[in-house]
Each structure stands twice: as C-alpha cells, then as structure tokens.
N, C-alpha and C positions, 0 to 999 in steps of 0.2 A: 595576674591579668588573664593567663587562658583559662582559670577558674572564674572570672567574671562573664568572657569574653563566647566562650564555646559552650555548645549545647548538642543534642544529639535527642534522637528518638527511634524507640526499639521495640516491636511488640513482640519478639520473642526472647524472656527471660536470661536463658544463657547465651546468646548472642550479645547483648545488653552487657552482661559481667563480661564477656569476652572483649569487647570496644574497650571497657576500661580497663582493663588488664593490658590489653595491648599499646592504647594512647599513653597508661603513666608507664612503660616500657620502653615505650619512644620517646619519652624527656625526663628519661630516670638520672643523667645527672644533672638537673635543674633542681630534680625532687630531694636529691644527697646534699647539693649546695643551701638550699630553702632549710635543710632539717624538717620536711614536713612532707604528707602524703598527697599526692591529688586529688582532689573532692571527685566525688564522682558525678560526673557530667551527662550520663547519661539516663535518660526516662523511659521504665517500662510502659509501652502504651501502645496505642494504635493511633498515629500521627492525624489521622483523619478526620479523629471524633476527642482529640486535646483540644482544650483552647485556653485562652492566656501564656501560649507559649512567648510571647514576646517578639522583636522585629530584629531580622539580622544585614547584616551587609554582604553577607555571603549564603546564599542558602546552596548546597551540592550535596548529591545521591544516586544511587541507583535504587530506583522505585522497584515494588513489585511490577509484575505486568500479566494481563490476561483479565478477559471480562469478568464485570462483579454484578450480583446484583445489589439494589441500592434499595433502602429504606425509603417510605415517601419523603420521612424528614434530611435524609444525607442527599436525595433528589432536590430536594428545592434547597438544601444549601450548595449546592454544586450546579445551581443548575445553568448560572452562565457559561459555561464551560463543556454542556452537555449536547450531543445532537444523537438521539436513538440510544441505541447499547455505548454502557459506562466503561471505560478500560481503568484498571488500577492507575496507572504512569499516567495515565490522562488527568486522573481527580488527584494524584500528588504536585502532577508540572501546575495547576489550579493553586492548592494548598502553596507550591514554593511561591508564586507571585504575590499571595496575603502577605505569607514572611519576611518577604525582603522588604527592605527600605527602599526609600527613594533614591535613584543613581544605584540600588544594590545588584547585584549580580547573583542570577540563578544559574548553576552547572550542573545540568544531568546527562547521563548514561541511559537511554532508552532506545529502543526498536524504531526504527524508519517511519513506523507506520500510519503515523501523526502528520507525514509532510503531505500525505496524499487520498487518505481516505474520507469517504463521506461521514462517519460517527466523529472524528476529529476535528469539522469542520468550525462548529462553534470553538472550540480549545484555537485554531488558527488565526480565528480574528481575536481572540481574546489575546495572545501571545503577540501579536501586533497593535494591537490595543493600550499595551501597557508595557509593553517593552522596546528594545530594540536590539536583535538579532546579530548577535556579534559575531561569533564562528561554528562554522558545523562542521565537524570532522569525521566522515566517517569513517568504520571499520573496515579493514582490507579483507579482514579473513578470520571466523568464527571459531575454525578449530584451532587447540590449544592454546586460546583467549576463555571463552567461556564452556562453561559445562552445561551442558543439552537444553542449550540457544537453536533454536530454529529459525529465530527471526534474525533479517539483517540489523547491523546497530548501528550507534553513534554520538557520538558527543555535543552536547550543543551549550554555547554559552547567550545569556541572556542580559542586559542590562537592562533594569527599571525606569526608564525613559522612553524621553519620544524622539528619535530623530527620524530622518530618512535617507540616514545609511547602508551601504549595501554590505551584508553578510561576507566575512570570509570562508570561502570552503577548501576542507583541506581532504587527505587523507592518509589515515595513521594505518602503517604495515608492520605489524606485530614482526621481533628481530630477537625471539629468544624472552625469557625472564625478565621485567622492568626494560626494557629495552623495544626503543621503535623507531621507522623512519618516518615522516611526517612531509607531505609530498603537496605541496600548495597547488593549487587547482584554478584559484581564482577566484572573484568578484559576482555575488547574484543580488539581484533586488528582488526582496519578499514580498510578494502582495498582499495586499490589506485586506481584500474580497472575503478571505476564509477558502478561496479555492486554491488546487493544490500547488505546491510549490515543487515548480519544476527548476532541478539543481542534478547540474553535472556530479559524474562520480570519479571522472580522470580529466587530467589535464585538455584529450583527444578529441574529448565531446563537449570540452567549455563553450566554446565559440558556439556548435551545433545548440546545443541544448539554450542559450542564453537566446538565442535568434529563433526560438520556439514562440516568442511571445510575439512575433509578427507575422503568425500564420492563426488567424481567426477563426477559419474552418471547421465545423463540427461534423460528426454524423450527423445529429438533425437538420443541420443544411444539406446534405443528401436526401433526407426526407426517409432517412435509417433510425430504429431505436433497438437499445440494449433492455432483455430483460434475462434471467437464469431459465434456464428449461423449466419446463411449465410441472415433472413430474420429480418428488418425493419419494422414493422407491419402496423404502420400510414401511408407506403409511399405505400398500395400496400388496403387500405380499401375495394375498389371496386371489390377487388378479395376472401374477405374475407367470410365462408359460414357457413350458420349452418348445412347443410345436406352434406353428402356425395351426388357424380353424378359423369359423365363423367369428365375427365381433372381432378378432386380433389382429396388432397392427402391430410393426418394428417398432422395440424398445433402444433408444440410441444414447447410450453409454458412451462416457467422456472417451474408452477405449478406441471407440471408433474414429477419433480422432487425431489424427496423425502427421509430421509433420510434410508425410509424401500425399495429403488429403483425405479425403473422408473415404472411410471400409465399412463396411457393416461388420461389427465383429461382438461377440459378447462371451468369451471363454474365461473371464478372470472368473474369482471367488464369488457366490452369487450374486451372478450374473445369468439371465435366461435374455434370448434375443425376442421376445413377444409379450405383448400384454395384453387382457381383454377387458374393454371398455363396455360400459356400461352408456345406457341412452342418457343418462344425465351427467356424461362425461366429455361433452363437444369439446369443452374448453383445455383438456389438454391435448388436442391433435393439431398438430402443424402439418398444413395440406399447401405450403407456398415455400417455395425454395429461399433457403435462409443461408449466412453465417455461422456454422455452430463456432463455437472457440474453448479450449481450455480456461477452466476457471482457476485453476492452480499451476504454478509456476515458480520456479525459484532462479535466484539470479547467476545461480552455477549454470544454470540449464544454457546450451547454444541459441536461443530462444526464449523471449518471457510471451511474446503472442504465440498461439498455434491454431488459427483457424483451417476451416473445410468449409468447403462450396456442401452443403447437405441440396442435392441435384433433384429439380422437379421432375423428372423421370422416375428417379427413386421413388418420388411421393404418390406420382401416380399409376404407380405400379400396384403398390399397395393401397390407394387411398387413404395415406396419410403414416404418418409417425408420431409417436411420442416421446420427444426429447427431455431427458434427465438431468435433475437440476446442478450436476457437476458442470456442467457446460454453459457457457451462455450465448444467446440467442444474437444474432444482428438481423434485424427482420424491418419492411417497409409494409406498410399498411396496403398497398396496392403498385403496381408495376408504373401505375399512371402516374404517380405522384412521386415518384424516385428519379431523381437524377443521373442513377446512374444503376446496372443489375446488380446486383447480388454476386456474381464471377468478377466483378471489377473491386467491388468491396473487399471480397475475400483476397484478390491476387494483390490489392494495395497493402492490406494488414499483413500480407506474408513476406513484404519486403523487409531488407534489412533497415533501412532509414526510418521506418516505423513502429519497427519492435526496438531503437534505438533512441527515438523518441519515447515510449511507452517507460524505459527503462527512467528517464528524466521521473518522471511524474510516478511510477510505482514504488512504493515504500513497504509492500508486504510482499509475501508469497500469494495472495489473493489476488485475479484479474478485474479485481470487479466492474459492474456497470457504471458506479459514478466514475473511474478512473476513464473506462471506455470512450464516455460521454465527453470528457473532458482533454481526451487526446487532439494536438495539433494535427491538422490535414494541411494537403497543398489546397489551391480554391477549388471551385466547382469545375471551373473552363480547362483545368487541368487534370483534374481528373476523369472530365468528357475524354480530352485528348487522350490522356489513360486508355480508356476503353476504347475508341478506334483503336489503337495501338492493338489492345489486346484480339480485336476482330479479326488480324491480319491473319492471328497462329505465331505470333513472335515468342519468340524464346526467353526464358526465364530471366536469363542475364539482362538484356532488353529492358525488360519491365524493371526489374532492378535499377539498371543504369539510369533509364528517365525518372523515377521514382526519385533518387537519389538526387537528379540535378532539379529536382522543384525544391528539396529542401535546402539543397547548396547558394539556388539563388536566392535564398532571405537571408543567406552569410555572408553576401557579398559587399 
C-alpha cells in the first residue's frame, strides 16, 4: 500500500537516492516482514514541468524559494497564479492545488511573504478560490531551525474546498531537536480580495490585529501616495560627488534615516553626500517636504516602520534633493489637497500602534508600497485631531497615547 499510495519528486539526483534510502530505513521492519524491498517511490525531475503525476490526498513540502525567471510557455501555464515577478514556493503552492484531490490537503513550509505582498496577490485569491485555510503556524525563531533562512516562515495547512471558515493560527517555538511548543493565538478570517492578510503573530495582538479590519482608512484618504526614491545610484556613478558645486543637490541615503529622525549623513561604503544633475534630469528631484521611510526591516528589529519628516527648509536650502530608492517616499501632490502635513504623517507612522499594525500585514523584510498603501489608519477627523494635538509641541508619549486609544476604540 505505501508503494501504491506515496510519491515524491526531486530534481537533484542524490537527494532523490537519499529520500529512498532514508523512507525504506524508516519502515525497514515492514520491509523484513514483507521479505521484499521498497520500490522506489521517488522521481528525478523538476516537479514544475512533470505531468501526469497523478492526484493525491495529501500533497506537503518545502518548496524552493526566491524569484525565477519564467519561459513564455511556464508563464501562461502558471499564469493564474502570477502577478509581476514569479517566486519558486509561489508556482509549487500553484503546482500542490492541480495535485490534490478534492477535500485533499495541501501542507507547506514557506516564507511569510505570500500573506502580504503585492506579486502574491493573484496566488491569494487563487488560494481562496479553491481552498480553505485550515492553520497557519508560524515560526517563533529561525536560528537553529533553519540554515541561512532570512526570511520569516511558516506552516500553512490548506484543504481543497470551499467553506467560510476561519483559519486557525498558532505559533510553534522550536524546544531543542524534534521538539516544540505550539502556542494557539486564535481565530482570523481570510479575505477573498487577494489583499493582504492581516494575522496576528501572538496571542497579545489577536484582538488588536483582528479589529484592523474596521478601520478603513488609507493614505490615499489623506490625499498621501507611496512610491521608492526616485534615484538608482549604480545606474547614474558618473554623477555621483563628494563636494557640493554648481548643478548638485543632497544625495539622501536610507542612512539618513533614523529612528531619532532625518540627519543628512552619507559615510557608509560608497556612499558620496551629492550628485549632479543634469537638465533632463527634473524628475528625480524632490523640492516638497515628504516622508522618507526605511524600505527594509526585519521583525527582530525594535521597529518594522522608520520614517523621517525629510523638512522643507532642508529642501530649500538647497533647492531640492534626490532621494534613493532604498527608501521610500510618502508624498502628497500639493499641500492643498492633503488632509493633513507631512509632520503628522510622519509622527503617526512612528507610533507604536502603527508599526504594530504594519507588523499584521508585513510578511517579508521588505516595506513596500503595496503593504504601505494598504495599512489600517484611525479616520481622517482623527487624525485632523492628531495634528492639533501635535501643534500644541506635545510630547512624544502624548502622541503615542492618543494614537493608541484611536486604535483601542475599534477593540472595544
């Protein structure tokens, strides 16, 4: 029967002998009672581009991961599943839904970075489309689990159905060798949108995080958009200066970014603080006081947001700057048409109940702008109030505290 029953696939050779050496190892006295060997169950190949594998009740793995590029022909066979750049663990979680049966269960091992990114967005509704969302477990803690994992992980079970059941999420704290504690969190319902799925990561923040879905709020209702700094640094070397002169304006490196606010600084590994622009170069100068924010973050860090007020005195000091695309940008097309300045933007993102929210919805070390875009606010009228507040010169705590109780009262 597990020679009927079980299948495997392997596109590197001695990993492949290795599976079967180690599976009829694991039911070697099955194989003494039988008097016979166990067939070998597993196929060299590259699971992506097999077919006729046949249909399981179980399909579980740990996928590769990291972008690939894609053939036209592996592009249009994957392509419901696709939005921009292809990730490996993206076109296998794809691949496990073909394979499983109907009512069957898919279990994989993959990186966070599915629950909240913009290229995973088609793979979100497809995953809701044809399944239903049993448990996400994630990982407590990457060292002495996996070998040179960068990314957050997690477990996620799937069943080939439609209900509209809510997900349970757990989370497993590695306790030694084969050994874990497994710390239940709670109850989320997944959206079917394809937008990102906001899920707590401890018991602390269930309530908080689950009561995200009653604050509507976007930056674009500020009348704010996100985009990366406008400048590429490697593609423009020749322009790059260590003095100020004629035509140069501040080059503003994520460096300058801090979580005590914005510095002008550029002393890391090249790095030059100036660059000279050319006349058919308007569009990379930022001449309006913005949000810069760190684009990279990890969830050790005291912080996943780290914005800076980048201050229009600075800019008109120099008549303008050009921000580097490590950073990214919160900017309003005109003063008139914002709700609210630039210093209230910034002093709300630098709260805790913000970058606690952010942590809901970010599933990578990457800040990006679709995540930005799609972060909970309190409403507009409260973050007017916001801004009185901050007119007064109130103290950080302050800002905090009331921050905190606009998100409290959607827990109530």
């Amino acid at each position: 029967r597990i020679g009927q029953r079980l299948r495997g696939i392997e596109i590197d050779p001695f990993a492949a002998w290795m599976n079967s050496v180690i599976l009829e190892a694991s039911i070697l006295p099955l194989c003494v009672e039988a008097k016979r060997r166990l067939p070998n169950l597993i196929t060299v190949g590259d699971a992506l581009n097999v077919s006729d594998m046949g249909s399981f009740d179980l399909v579980i793995g740990n996928p590769p991961y990291g972008r690939t590029k894609l053939s036209p022909e592996m592009r249009d066979t994957y392509s419901r599943s696709l939005y921009g750049h292809a990730n490996l663990y993206g076109l296998f979680t794809d691949l496990a839904l073909r394979l499983a049966t109907d009512n069957g269960v898919v279990a994989y091992l993959t990186p966070t970075s599915f629950l909240g990114g913009q290229y995973f967005k088609s793979l979100r509704e497809l995953l809701t489309a044809e399944t239903t969302v049993k448990g996400i477990d994630f990982i407590s803690d990457r060292n002495g689990v996996f070998d040179d994992v960068l990314q957050e992980t997690l477990l996620t079970a799937y069943k080939k159905e439609k209900s509209n059941q809510s997900a349970n999420i757990s989370l497993v704290m590695p306790q030694g060798l084969n050994s874990a504690k497994v710390e239940k969190i709670g109850k989320v319902k997944i959206p079917k949108s394809g937008e990102p799925w906001v899920i707590p990561r401890s018991t602390v923040d269930a309530k908080f995080i689950a009561n995200l879905a009653k604050m509507p709020t976007r930056l674009i209702d500020l009348g704010y958009a996100v985009s990366t700094g406008q400048l590429v640094w490697n593609r423009h070397k020749d322009q790059l200066r260590s003095m100020p002169s004629k035509n140069t304006l501040p080059l503003i490196w994520a460096e300058s970014v801090t979580s005590e606010g914005f510095k002008f600084s550029a002393t890391r590994r090249n790095h030059v603080p100036y660059i000279a622009l050319s006349a058919k170069q308007p569009h990379l100068v930022t001449r309006h006081a913005c949000v810069v924010l760190q684009r990279t973050t990890a969830k050790e860090q005291a912080r996943r947001l780290i914005p800076a007020l980048l201050p229009q005195d600075f800019l008109d000091g120099y008549g303008g700057a050009v921000v580097e695309n490590h950073l990214n940008m919160i900017y309003c097309e005109g003063l008139d048409i914002a709700a609210v300045s630039p210093k209230t933007v910034c002093a709300l993102l630098s709260t805790e109940a913000v970058d606690r929210a952010f942590r809901g919805i970010s599933g990578s070390v990457a800040v990006s702008a679709y995540e930005l875009n799609a972060l909970p606010l309190p409403t507009v009228d409260q973050i007017c109030e916001l801004e009185q507040l901050i007119s007064t010169g109130c103290p950080k705590a302050t800002i905090e505290r009331k921050v905190s109780e606009f998100y409290e009262e959607k827990t109530k």
